[in-house]
ZAMARGU-4260 file (C-alpha; in steps of 0.2 Angstrom, whole numbers, plus 5000, padded with zeros to 4 digits):
<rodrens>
0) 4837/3957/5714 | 4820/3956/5707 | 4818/3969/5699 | 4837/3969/5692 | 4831/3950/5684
5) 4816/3958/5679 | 4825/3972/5668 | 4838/3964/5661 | 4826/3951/5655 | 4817/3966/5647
10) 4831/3972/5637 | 4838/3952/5633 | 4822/3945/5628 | 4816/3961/5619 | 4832/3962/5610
15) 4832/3943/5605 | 4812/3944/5598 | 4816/3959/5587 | 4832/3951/5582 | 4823/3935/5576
20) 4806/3945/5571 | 4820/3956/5559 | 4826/3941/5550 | 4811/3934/5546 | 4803/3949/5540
25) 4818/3957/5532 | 4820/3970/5544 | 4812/3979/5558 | 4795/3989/5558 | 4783/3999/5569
30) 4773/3983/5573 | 4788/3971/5575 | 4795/3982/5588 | 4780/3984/5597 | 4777/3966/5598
35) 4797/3963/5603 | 4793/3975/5618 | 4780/3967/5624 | 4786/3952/5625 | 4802/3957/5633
40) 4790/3964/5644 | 4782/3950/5648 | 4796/3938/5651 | 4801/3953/5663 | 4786/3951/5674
45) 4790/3932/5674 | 4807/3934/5679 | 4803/3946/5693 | 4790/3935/5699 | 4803/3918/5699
50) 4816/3927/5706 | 4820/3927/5726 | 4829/3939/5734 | 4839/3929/5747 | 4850/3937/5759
55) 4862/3933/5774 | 4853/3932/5790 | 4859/3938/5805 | 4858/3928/5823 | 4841/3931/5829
60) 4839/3945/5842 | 4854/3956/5833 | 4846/3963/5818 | 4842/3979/5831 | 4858/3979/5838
65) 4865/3981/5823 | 4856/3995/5816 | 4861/4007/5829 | 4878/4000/5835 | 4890/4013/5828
70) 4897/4001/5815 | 4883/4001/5805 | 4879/4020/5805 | 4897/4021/5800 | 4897/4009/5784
75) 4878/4017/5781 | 4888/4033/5780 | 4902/4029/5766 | 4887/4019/5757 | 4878/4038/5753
80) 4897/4045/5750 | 4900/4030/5739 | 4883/4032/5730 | 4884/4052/5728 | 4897/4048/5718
85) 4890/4035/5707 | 4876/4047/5705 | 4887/4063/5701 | 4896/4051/5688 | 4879/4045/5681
90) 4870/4061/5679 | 4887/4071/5672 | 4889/4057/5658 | 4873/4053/5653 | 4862/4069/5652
95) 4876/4077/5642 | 4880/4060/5632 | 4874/4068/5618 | 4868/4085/5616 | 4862/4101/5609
100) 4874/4118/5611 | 4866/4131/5597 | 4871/4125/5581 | 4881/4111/5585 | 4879/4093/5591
105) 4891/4089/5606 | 4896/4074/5617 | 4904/4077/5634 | 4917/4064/5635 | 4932/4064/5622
110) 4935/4047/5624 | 4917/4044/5616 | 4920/4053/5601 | 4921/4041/5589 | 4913/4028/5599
115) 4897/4035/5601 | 4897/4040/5580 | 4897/4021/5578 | 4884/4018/5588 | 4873/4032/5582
120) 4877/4024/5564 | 4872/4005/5572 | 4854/4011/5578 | 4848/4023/5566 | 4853/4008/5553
125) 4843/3994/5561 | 4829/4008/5563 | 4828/4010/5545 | 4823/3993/5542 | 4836/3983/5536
130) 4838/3967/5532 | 4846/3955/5549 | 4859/3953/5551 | 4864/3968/5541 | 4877/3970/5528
135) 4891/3981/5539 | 4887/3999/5537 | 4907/4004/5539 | 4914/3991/5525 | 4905/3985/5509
140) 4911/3968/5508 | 4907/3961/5525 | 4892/3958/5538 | 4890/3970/5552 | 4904/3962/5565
145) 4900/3971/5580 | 4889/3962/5595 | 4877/3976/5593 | 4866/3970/5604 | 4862/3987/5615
150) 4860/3998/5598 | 4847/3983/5590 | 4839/3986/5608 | 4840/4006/5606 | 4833/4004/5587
155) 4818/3996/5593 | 4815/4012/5604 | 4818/4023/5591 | 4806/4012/5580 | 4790/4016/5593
160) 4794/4034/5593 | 4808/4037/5607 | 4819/4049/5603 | 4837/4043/5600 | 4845/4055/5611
165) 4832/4053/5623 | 4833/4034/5623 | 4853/4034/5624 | 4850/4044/5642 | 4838/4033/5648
170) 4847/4017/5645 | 4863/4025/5650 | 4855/4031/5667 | 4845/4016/5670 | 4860/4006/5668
175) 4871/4014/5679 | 4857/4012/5694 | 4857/3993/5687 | 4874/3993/5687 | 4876/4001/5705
180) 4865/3989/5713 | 4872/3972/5705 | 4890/3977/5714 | 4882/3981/5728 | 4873/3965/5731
185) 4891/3955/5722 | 4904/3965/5732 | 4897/3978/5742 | 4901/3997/5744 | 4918/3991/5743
190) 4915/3983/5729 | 4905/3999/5720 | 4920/4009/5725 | 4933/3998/5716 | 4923/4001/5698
195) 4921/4020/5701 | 4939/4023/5707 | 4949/4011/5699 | 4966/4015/5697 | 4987/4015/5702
200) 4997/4031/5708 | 4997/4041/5691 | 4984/4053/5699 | 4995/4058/5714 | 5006/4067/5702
205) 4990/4080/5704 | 5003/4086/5719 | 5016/4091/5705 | 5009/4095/5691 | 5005/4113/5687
210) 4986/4112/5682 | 4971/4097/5685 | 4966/4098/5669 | 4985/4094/5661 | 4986/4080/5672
215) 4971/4072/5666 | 4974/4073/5647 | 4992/4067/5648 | 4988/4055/5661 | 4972/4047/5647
220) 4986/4046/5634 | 5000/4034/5644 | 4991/4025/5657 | 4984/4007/5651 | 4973/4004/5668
225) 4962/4017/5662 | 4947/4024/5671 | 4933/4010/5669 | 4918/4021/5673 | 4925/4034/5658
230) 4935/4025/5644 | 4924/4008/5646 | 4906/4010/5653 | 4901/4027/5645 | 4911/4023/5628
235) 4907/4003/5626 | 4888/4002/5624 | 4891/3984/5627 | 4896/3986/5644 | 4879/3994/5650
240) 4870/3977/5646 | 4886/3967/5651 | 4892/3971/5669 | 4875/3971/5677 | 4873/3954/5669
245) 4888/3946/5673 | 4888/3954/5692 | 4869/3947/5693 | 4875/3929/5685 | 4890/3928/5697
250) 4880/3935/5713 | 4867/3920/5709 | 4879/3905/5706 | 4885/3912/5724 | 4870/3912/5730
255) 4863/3896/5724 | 4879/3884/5728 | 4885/3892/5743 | 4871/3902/5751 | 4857/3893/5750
260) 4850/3878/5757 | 4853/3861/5746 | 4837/3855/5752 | 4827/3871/5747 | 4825/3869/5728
265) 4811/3881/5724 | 4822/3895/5734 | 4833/3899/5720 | 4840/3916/5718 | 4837/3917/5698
270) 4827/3904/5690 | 4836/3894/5679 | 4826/3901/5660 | 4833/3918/5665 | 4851/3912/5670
275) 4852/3904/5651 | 4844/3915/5643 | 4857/3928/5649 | 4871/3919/5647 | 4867/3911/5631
280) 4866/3927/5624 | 4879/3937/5629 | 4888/3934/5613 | 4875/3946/5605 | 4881/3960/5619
285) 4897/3957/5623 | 4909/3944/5620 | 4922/3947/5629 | 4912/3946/5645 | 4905/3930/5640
290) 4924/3921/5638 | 4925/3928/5657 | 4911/3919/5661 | 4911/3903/5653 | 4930/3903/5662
295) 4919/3905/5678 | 4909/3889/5673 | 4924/3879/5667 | 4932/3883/5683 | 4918/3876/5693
300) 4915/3862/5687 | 4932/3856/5684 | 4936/3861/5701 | 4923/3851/5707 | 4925/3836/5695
305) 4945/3836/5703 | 4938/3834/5719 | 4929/3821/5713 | 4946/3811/5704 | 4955/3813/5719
310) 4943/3806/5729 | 4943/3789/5716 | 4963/3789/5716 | 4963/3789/5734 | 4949/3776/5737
315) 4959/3765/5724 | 4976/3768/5734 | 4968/3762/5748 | 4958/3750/5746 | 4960/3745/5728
320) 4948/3741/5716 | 4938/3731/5730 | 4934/3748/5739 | 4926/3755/5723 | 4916/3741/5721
325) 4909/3742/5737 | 4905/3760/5735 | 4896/3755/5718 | 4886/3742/5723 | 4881/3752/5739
330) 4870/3765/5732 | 4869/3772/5750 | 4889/3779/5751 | 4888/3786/5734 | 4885/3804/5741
335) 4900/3797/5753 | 4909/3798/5734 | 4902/3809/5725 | 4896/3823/5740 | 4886/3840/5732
340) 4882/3837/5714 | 4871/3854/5714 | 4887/3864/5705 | 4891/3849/5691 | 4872/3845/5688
345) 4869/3864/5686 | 4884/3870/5676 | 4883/3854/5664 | 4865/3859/5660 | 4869/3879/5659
350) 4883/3876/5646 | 4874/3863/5638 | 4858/3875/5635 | 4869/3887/5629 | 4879/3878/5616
355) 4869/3882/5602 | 4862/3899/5606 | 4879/3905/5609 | 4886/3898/5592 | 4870/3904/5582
360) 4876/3922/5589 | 4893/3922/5588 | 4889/3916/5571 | 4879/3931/5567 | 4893/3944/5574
365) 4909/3934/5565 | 4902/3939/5551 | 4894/3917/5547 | 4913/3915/5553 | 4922/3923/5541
370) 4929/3934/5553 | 4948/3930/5558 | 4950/3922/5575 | 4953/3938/5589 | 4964/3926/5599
375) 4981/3928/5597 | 4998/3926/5606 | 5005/3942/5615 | 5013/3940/5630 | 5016/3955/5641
380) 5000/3965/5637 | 5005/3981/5632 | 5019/3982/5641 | 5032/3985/5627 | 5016/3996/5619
385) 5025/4015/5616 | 5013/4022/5621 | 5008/4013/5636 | 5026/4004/5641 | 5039/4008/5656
390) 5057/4009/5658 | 5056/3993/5669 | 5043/3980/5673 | 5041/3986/5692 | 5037/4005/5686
395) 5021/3999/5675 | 5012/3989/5688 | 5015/4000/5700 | 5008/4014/5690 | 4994/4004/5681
400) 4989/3995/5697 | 4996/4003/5712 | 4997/3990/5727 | 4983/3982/5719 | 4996/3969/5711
405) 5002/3964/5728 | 4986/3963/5739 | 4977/3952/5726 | 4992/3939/5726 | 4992/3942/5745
410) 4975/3938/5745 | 4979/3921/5736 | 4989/3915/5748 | 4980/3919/5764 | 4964/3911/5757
415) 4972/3897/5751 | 4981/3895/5769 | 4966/3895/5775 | 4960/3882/5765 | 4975/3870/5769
420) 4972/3873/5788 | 4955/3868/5786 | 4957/3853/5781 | 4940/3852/5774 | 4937/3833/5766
425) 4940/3829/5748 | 4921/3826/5745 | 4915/3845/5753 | 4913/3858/5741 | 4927/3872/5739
430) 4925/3889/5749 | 4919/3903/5738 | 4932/3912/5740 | 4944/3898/5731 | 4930/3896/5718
435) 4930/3912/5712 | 4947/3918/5714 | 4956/3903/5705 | 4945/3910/5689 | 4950/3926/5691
440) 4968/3922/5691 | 4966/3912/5674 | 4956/3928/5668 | 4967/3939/5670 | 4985/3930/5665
445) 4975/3924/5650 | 4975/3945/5647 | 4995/3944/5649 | 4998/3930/5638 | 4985/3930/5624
450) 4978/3946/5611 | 4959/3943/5610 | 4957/3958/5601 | 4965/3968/5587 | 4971/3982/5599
455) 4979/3976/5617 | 4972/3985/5624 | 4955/3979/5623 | 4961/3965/5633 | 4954/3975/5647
460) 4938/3971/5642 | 4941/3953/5650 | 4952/3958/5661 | 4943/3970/5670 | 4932/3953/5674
465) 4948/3948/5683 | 4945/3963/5694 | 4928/3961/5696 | 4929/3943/5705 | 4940/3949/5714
470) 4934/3965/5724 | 4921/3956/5737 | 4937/3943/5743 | 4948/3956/5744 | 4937/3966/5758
475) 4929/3951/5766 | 4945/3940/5768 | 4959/3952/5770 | 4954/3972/5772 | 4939/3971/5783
480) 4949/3961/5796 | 4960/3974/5797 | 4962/3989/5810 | 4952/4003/5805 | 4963/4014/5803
485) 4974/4001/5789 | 4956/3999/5784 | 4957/4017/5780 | 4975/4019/5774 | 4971/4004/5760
490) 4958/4012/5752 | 4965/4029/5749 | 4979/4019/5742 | 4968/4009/5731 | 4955/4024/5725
495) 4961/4040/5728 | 4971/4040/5712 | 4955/4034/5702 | 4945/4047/5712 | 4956/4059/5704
500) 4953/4052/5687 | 4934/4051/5687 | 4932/4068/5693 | 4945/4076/5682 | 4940/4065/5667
505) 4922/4071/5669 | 4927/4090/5672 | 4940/4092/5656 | 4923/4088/5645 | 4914/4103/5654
510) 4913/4112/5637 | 4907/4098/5626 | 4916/4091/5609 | 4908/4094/5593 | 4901/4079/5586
515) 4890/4085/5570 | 4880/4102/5561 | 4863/4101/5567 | 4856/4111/5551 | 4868/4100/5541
520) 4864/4081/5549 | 4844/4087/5549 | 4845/4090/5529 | 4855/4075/5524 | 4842/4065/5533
525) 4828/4072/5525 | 4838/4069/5508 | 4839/4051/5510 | 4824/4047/5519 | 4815/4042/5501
530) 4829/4031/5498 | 4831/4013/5500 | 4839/4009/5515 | 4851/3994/5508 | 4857/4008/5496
535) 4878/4009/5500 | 4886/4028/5496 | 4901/4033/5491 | 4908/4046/5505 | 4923/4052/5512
540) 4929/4039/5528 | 4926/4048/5544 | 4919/4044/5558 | 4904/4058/5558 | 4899/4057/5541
545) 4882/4063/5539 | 4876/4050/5529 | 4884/4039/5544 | 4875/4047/5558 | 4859/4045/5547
550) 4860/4026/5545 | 4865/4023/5529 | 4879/4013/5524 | 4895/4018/5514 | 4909/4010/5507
555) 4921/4012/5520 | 4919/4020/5538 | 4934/4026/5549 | 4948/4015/5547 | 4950/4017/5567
560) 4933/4006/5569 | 4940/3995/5555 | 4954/3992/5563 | 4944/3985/5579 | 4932/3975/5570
565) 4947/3965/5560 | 4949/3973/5543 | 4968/3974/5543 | 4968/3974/5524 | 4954/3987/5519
570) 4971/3999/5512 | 4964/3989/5493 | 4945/3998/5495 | 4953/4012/5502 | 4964/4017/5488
575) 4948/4011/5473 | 4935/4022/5483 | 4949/4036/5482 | 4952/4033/5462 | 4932/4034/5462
580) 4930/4049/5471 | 4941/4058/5462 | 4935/4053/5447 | 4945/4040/5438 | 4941/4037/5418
585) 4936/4018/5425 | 4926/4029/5438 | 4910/4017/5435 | 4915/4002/5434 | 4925/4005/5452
590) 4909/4010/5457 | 4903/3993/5452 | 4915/3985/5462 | 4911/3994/5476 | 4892/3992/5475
595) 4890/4008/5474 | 4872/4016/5470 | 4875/4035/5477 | 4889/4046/5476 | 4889/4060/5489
600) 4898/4077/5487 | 4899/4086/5503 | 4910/4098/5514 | 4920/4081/5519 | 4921/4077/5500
605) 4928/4095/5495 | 4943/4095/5507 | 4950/4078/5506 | 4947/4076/5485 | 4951/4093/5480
610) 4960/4087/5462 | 4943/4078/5459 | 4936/4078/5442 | 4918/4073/5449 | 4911/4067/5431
615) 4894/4060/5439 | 4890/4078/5439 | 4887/4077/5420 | 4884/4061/5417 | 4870/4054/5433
620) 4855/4061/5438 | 4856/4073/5452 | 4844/4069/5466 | 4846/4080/5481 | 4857/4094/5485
625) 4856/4110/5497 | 4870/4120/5507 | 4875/4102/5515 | 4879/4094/5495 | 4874/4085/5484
630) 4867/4066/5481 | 4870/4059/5464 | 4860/4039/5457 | 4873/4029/5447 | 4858/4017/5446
635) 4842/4028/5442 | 4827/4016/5436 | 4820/4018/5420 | 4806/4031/5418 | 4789/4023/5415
640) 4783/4038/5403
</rodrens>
């Protein structure tokens, strides 16, 4: 795992220099993003040196054994199968991400679409220098509220000269190998497998239905358990960053409170500067994934600290106030009281550390907490959704979920069984499997019962935390002690569906989706280059604007990533910008009120405001135009003649 510290400590640390480097010198430049890199560089190197990579050691005399007995050539052998596939996935998504085909600018997944747009528009922005945290690009009367923090870290590339197309590959590619190995070490090939082939039985219906590719698209429009790999990984930028962490941060409270020795302090599997500095500032990244882990944390401790009050209610049962005192004043029994404090001590510190960095960022992305709270009360998901709702409660679990549902309350049961027979003493720790799955429960019936973003179904991106925890229990404690051949049936029940999905998902993209004009995007950006980068324009909303994809910000954005970020009431801007545009006698002064400095009259422009009088044209100074438009300054500064 040293090298997994090390480069996730490259990107955090990197990112969190430039950030704090962009707000004291009023955006980013050449130099700051040099001296961000290094730094996250360094701190790499020192995380890679810190960390240990502890394993599970096997009785002395078996390691040969083992690596010729027939069972470990035959998990060897689904490990390659399981990795081809993570490869084939990796490749086909990231080196056609985003693309050139002749004229035209393509991206290979539809779901990425608009996705993508926005995150082109996040990068380029933060490369042109602006002022952090930066005004929102997509709406004129808000910060950016949007944890951004992979497009800060893809600016700082473009800012020393890496191409933005090449640097969305790499980081997508190297994540994916980051991500492959974190679920291996957390859960396994079983555990790689479940986040490639999630799924429930929609897939099967390949058997009925007349082509692959029909299946797919109708399948995308009604399923709610989507593919992860597709609709989440490649489209969430976040997520690249996010799983690797969480799975490394989960893998090392494991590792350090059930795994390794108590008495071996300096053997820690991640040093405890990199555990905070992670977690702290997940917020920036993703915040969803940082609710799923702080519910870890919670979990932990308080399971640990109920231990501990049951222990007290006990002694005072028994012996009365008299046994506590004894216990007290006999410094000797207090570990008889208060057994392993590793967990409590740790957590307590970790949350603690983290209390201000964490609010400072959430700060930053809530817009200085003017943003409206994303929690909300929904029971039921999106169950009753149109789109994504069944006839009966039955029919859209099992078609979301498959016998998923079922094994992971069977699971439950058989490990808290287990737990009764064991009669372990008040004082020892839990087992892991108890520790983790508890958390994983609350995740995931926290997803049934609460909204935490605009659009249900974005409660996936906490739910699928839920999954997560659960994957490593659910083949160690129930599938692997199984016969081989239930081993084998469980599985195909489990992924073959999402097997399906993946590789029909990546096969209807085969020809691209056109995302922007190259001739058209390269001219507008040589248009605005001489202009100041705070500058907003007036444009059409869509999401692949030109003056979007170049950076720059406009009035409104698409109402779809609106929508997601929490304006609910931009319908008020929406209708002014339309009076503007189509050129309104008060045109200027609703210009004013937009903060308007450009006006720009395009292709988009032409279409949607066909009945416009455009009166800037005789009235403000034109400053660009060419076969792509026309760029008109509402504000031109005086001339010095």
């Amino acid at each position: 795992m040293k090298w997994l510290s090390a480069g996730l400590t490259f990107v955090n640390l990197s990112t969190i220099c430039g950030l704090l480097l962009g707000m004291a010198g009023n955006g980013l430049s050449n130099v700051s993003a040099i001296f961000s890199l290094v730094t996250g560089a360094a701190f790499a190197v020192a995380a890679c040196l810190e960390t240990y990579h502890t394993r599970r050691e096997r009785p002395k005399g078996a390691a040969r054994e083992f690596a010729s007995s027939p069972v470990a050539r035959y998990r060897q052998f689904w490990f390659w199968i399981v990795a081809a596939c993570f490869a084939l996935f990796a490749l086909r998504s990231f080196c056609w991400l985003l693309y050139i085909d002749g004229e035209q600018l393509k991206i290979q997944s539809p779901h990425n679409l608009g996705d993508l747009a926005l995150h082109v528009t996040l990068i380029r922005n933060f490369a042109n220098g602006v002022a952090l945290w930066p005004d929102n690009p997509i709406y004129v009367f808000s910060k950016l509220r949007y944890p951004a923090g992979m497009d800060l870290f893809n600016g700082l590339l473009c800012l020393v000269h890496v191409d933005l197309t090449r640097g969305l590959v790499w980081t997508g590619l190297i994540a994916s190998l980051a991500t492959f190995y974190a679920f291996y070490r957390w859960a396994g090939v079983f555990g790689v497998a479940g986040f490639l082939f999630n799924g429930g039985i929609a897939s099967f219906q390949i058997l009925s239905s007349s082509t692959f590719r029909s299946l797919i698209v109708q399948g995308n429009k009604t399923i709610a358990w989507k593919s992860i790999p597709l609709t989440m990984f490649v489209t969430q930028r976040g997520l690249l960053y996010a799983i690797p962490v969480g799975l490394l941060l989960l893998w090392s409270w494991r590792e350090r409170f059930w795994r390794t020795n108590a008495d071996d302090e300096r053997r820690r599997p991640l040093p405890f500067w990199v555990e905070l500095s992670l977690y702290a500032s997940m917020p920036l990244f993703h915040v969803h994934t940082f609710i799923a882990l702080t519910i870890v944390l919670v979990f932990l401790f308080g399971l640990e600290l109920l231990n501990q009050l049951n222990i007290t209610v006990d002694l005072v049962r028994k012996e009365g106030i008299a046994g506590v005192r004894s216990l007290v004043i006999q410094i000797s029994k207090w570990r008889e009281l208060f057994g392993d404090m590793r967990i409590r001590k740790h957590i307590a510190l970790l949350i603690a550390g983290s209390l201000l960095p964490a609010t400072f960022f959430v700060w930053l992305i809530s817009d200085n907490f003017h943003a409206a709270s994303m929690l909300e009360r929904k029971p039921g998901w999106v169950m009753h959704d149109p789109d994504f709702g069944r006839p009966t409660f039955f029919q859209f679990w099992f078609d979301n979920f498959g016998i998923f549902i079922p094994l992971g309350l069977w699971l439950i049961v058989v490990c808290g069984w287990r737990f009764w027979k064991s009669k372990k003493k008040w004082n020892e720790k839990l087992p892991e499997d108890i520790a983790f799955l508890l958390p994983a429960a609350a995740i995931f019936i926290s997803g049934l019962l609460f909204k935490f973003a605009p659009w249900e179904w974005d409660n996936l991106k906490l739910m699928i935390w839920a999954y997560f925890l659960v994957l490593p229990f659910l083949w160690t404690e129930l599938i692997a002690r199984w016969s081989l051949s239930v081993r084998f049936g469980v599985c195909i029940a489990l992924f073959a569906s999402g097997f399906v999905s993946l590789f029909g998902g990546l096969a209807a993209g085969r020809h691209g989706f056109g995302l922007a004009d190259r001739a058209e995007l390269d001219s507008v950006g040589v248009a605005v280059q001489r202009l100041p980068a705070e500058a907003r324009f007036a444009a059409y909303p869509t999401y692949n604007h030109p003056i979007l994809l170049q950076g720059r910000k406009v009035v409104l954005g698409y109402p779809g990533h609106l929508w997601t970020q929490g304006f609910s009431n931009y319908q008020d801007v929406e209708k002014k910008l339309r009076e503007l545009m189509e050129g309104a006698q008060n045109w200027r002064d609703i210009a004013r009120a937009l903060r308007v400095r450009y006006i720009f009259w395009g292709r988009e422009e032409g279409i949607n405001y066909p009945a416009s009088k455009r009166p800037w044209e005789t009235t403000a100074p034109l400053i660009a135009s060419g076969d792509w438009g026309a760029i008109y300054d509402l504000e031109p500064k005086p001339s010095s003649h």
